[in-house]
SEGU-621883 format. One line per 3 residues: number of its first residue (from 1); their letters; for each residue x, y, z of C-alpha. Coordinates in Angstrom, 2 decimals, always signed. Layout:
N
NUM> a> X/Y/Z | ...
***
This chain:
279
1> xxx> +125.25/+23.51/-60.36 | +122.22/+24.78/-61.45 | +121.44/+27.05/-58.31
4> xxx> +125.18/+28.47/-58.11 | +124.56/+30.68/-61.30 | +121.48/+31.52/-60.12
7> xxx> +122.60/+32.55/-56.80 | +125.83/+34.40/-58.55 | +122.87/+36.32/-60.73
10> xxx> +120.79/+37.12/-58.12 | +123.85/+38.26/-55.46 | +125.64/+40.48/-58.19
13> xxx> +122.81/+41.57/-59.69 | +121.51/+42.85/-57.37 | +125.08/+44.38/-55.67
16> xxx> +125.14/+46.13/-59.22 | +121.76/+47.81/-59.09 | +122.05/+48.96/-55.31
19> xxx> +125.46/+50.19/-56.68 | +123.44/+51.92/-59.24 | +120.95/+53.26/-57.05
22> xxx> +123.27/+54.51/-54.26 | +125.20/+56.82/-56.99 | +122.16/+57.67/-58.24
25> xxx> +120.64/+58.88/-54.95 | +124.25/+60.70/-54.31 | +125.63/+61.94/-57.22
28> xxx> +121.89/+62.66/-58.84 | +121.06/+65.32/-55.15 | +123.86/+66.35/-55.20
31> xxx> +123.77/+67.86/-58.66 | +120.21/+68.62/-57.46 | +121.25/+70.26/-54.63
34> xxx> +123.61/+72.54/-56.22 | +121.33/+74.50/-58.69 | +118.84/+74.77/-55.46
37> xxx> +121.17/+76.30/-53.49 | +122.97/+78.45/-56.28 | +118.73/+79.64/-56.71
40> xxx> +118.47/+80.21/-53.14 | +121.60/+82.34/-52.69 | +120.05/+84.22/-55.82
43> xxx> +116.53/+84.77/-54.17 | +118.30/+86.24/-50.98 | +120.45/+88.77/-53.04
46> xxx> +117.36/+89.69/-55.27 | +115.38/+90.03/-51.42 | +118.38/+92.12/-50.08
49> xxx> +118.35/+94.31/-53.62 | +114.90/+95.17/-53.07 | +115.01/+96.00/-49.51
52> xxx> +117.46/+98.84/-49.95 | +116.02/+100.04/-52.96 | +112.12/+99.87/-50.77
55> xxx> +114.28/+101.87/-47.92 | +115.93/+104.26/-50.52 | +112.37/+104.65/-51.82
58> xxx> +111.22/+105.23/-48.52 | +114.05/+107.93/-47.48 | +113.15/+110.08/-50.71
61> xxx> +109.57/+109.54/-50.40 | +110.10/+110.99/-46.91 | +112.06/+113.66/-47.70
64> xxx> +109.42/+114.79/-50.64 | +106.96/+114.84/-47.97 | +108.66/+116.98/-45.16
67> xxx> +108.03/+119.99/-47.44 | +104.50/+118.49/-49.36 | +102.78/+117.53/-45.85
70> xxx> +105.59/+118.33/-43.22 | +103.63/+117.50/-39.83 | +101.95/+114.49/-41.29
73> xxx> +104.94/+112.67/-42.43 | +107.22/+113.82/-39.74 | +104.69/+112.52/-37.68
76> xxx> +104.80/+109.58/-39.51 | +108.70/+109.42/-39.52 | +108.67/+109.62/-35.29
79> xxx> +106.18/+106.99/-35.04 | +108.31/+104.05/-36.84 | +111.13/+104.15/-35.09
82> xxx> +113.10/+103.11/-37.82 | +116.90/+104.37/-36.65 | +118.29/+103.03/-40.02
85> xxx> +116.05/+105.91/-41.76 | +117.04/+108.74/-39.59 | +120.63/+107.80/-39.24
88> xxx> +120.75/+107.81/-42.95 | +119.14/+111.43/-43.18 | +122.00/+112.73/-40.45
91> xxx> +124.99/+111.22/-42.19 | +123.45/+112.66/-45.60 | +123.37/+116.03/-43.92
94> xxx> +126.92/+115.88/-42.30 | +127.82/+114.86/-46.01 | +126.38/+117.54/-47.97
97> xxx> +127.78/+120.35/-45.25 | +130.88/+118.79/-45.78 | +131.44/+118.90/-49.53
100> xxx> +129.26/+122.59/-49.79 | +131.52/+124.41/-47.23 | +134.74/+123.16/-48.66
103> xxx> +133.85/+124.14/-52.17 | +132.38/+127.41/-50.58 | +135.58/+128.13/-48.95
106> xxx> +137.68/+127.53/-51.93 | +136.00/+129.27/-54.14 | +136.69/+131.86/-51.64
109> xxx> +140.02/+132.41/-52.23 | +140.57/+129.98/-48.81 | +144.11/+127.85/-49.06
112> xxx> +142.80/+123.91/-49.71 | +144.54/+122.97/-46.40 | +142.51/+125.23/-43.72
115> xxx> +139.35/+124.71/-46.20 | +139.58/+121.19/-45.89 | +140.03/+121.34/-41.83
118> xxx> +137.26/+124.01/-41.45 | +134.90/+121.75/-43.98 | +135.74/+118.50/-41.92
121> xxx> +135.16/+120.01/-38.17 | +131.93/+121.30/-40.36 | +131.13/+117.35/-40.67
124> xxx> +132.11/+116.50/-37.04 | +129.61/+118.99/-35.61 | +126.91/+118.33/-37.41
127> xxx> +127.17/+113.99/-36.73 | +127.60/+115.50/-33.14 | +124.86/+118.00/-32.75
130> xxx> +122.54/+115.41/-33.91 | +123.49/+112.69/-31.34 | +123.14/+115.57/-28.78
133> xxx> +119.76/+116.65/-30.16 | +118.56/+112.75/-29.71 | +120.14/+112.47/-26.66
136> xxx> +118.74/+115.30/-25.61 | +114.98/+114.62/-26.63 | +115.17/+110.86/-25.43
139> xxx> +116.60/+111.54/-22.19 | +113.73/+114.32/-21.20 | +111.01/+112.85/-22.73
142> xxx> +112.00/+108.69/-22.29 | +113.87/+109.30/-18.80 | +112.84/+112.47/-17.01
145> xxx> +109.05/+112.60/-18.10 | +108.56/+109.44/-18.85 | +106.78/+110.05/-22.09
148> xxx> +107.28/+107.31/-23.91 | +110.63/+108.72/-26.21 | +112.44/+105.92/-27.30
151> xxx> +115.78/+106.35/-28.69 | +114.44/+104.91/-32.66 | +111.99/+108.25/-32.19
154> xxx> +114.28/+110.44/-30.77 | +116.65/+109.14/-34.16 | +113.75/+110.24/-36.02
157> xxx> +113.44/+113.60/-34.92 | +116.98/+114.47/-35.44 | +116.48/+113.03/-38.72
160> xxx> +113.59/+115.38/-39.50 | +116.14/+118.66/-38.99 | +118.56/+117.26/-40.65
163> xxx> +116.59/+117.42/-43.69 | +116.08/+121.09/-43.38 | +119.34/+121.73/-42.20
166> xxx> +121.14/+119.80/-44.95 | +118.37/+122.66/-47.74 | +119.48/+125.44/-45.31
169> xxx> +123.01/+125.31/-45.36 | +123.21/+124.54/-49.31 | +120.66/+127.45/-49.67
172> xxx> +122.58/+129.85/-47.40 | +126.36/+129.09/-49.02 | +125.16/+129.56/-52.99
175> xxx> +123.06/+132.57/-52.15 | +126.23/+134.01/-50.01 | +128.56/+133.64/-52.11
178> xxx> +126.54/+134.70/-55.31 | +126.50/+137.68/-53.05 | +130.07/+137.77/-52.77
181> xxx> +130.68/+137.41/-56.72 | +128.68/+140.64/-56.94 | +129.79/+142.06/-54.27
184> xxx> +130.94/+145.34/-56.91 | +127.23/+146.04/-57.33 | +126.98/+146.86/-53.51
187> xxx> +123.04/+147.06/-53.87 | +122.16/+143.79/-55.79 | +125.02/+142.34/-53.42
190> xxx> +123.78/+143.35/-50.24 | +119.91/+142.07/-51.24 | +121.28/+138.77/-52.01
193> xxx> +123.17/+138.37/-48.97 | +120.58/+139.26/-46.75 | +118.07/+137.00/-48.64
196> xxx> +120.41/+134.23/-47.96 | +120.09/+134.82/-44.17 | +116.92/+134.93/-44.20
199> xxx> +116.45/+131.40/-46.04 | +118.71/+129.64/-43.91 | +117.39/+131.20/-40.90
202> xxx> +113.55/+130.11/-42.02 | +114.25/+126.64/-43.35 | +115.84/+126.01/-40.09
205> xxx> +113.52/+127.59/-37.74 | +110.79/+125.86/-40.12 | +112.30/+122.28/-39.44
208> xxx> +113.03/+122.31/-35.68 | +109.36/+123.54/-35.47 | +108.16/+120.72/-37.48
211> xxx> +110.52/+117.90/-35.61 | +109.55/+119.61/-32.35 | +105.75/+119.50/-33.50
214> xxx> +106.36/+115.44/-34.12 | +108.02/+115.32/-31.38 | +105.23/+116.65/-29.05
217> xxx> +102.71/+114.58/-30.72 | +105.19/+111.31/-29.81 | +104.93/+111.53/-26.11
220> xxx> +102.58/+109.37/-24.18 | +101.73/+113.01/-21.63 | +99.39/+115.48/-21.10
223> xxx> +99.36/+118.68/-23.44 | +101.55/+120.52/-20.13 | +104.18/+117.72/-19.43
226> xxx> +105.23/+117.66/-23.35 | +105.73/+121.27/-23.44 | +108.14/+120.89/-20.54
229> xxx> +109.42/+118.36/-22.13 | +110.00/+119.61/-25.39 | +111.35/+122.70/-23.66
232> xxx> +113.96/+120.91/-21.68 | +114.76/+118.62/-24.72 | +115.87/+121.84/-26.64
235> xxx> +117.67/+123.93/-23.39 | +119.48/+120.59/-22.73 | +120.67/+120.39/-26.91
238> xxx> +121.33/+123.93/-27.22 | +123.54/+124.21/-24.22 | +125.58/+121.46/-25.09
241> xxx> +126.43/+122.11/-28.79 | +127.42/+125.84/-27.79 | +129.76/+124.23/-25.28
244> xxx> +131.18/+121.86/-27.50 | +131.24/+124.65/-30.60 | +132.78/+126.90/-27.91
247> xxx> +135.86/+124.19/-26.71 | +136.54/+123.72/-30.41 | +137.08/+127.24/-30.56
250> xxx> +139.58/+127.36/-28.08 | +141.13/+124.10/-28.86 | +141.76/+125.49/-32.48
253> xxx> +142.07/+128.64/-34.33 | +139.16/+130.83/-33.55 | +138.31/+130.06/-37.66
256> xxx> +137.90/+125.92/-36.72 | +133.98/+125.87/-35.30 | +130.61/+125.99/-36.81
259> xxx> +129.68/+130.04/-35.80 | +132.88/+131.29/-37.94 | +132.64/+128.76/-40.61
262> xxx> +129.16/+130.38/-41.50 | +130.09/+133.98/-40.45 | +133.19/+133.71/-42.92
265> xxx> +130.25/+132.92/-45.70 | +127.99/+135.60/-43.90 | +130.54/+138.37/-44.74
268> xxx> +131.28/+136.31/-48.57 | +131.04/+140.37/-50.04 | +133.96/+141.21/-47.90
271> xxx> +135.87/+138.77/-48.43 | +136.00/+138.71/-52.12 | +136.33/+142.73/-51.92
274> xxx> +139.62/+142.22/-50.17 | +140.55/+139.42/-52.22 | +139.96/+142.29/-55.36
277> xxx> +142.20/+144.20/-53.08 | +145.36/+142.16/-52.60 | +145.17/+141.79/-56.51
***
């Protein structure tokens, strides 16, 4: 009698405590776990957040420096093979052409329909003329010369242009068709106009000599072999974008490729003299 209460005590006291314990030990990391996990989730956001706003950082800080110190951080630029960089810096440039030629068109007097078409082919060519400027520099100076052109580099170096393509084209189509607005004053009209060339003409020429200058300094050759290579890079590009802009021609109306997109804004002046014309 005396040991059955004691046994009872002892047998449910202690089922009751390892009850206890074993909620305690579920229920207790479990709410543990939660706010850990919730705080994890958080950390890998915030990490995320600050990446892309260290690689947005980056991009401008990149861009500032093409025109501060243009062969140092081009240079730079080549040499990290970061893709994600200069694929941003081509889309940005396809972008910008975009949006400037269609508003260039329209404030043209152009229809919104053909502007539209004219300002999206605009888009296509340059995404396209930049895969066949990398393709171009990776397969003569990674495959036919061996010099050590990766495709992250080449990337890089079409990245480079872009940058001075994207100023050049803006440049050339406000200075155009300010020309065209005064295109009355034939004097004032004709200086702005042929200032205009002459910007887009430089800023281009001025970044294909830097990328090609990054470029050069990139491959893993003597000082002869990445000339050649840098020659054939930009024979092989050249060749096929005029193809391509050439088939486009044919394909569409002779109005629907790069070369009379910017001859349309070359000759802004006489285009909003005949638009004075029909009115």
């Amino acid at each position: 009698g005396y040991g059955q209460p004691q046994m009872n005590q002892q047998m449910y006291g202690q089922q009751g405590y390892g009850q206890g314990q074993m909620n305690q030990q579920m229920y207790g990391q479990q709410g543990y776990g939660q706010p850990q996990m919730n705080q994890q989730y958080g950390q890998q956001q915030a990490k995320k957040s600050s990446a892309a706003n260290d690689m947005i950082n980056g991009i401008l800080k990149n861009v500032l420096g093409l025109f501060k110190t243009p062969a140092d951080t081009a240079g730079e630029m080549v040499e990290s093979e970061n893709m994600v960089s200069g694929g941003i810096l081509i889309g940005v440039n396809a972008v910008v052409t975009f949006v400037f030629s269609l508003i260039g068109l329209l404030i043209m007097g152009m229809d919104f329909g053909p502007a539209l078409g004219r300002g999206f082919y605009m888009l296509v060519f340059m995404i396209i003329a930049n895969i066949i400027i990398t393709a171009g520099l990776f397969i003569s100076g990674g495959i036919i010369f061996k010099g050590g052109m990766t495709f992250g580099k080449a990337i890089n170096v079409s990245g480079t242009i872009a940058v001075y393509e994207t100023i050049a084209v803006v440049v050339g189509i406000v200075f155009e068709i300010i020309s065209g607005i005064l295109h009355k004053v034939g004097f004032l009209s004709g200086i702005i106009g042929g200032f205009a060339y002459i910007l887009f003409a430089a800023i281009s020429i001025g970044g294909i000599l830097v990328a090609a200058h990054a470029a050069y300094e990139s491959l893993d050759l003597d000082d002869n072999n990445r000339l050649y290579a840098i020659i054939a890079a930009v024979v092989i590009s050249i060749f096929i974008i005029t193809v391509f802009d050439n088939i486009a021609q044919k394909i569409f109306d002779s109005g629907a490729c790069a070369e009379q997109v910017m001859y349309y804004f070359k000759h802004a002046a006489e285009v909003f003299g005949y638009l004075d014309w029909l009115s």
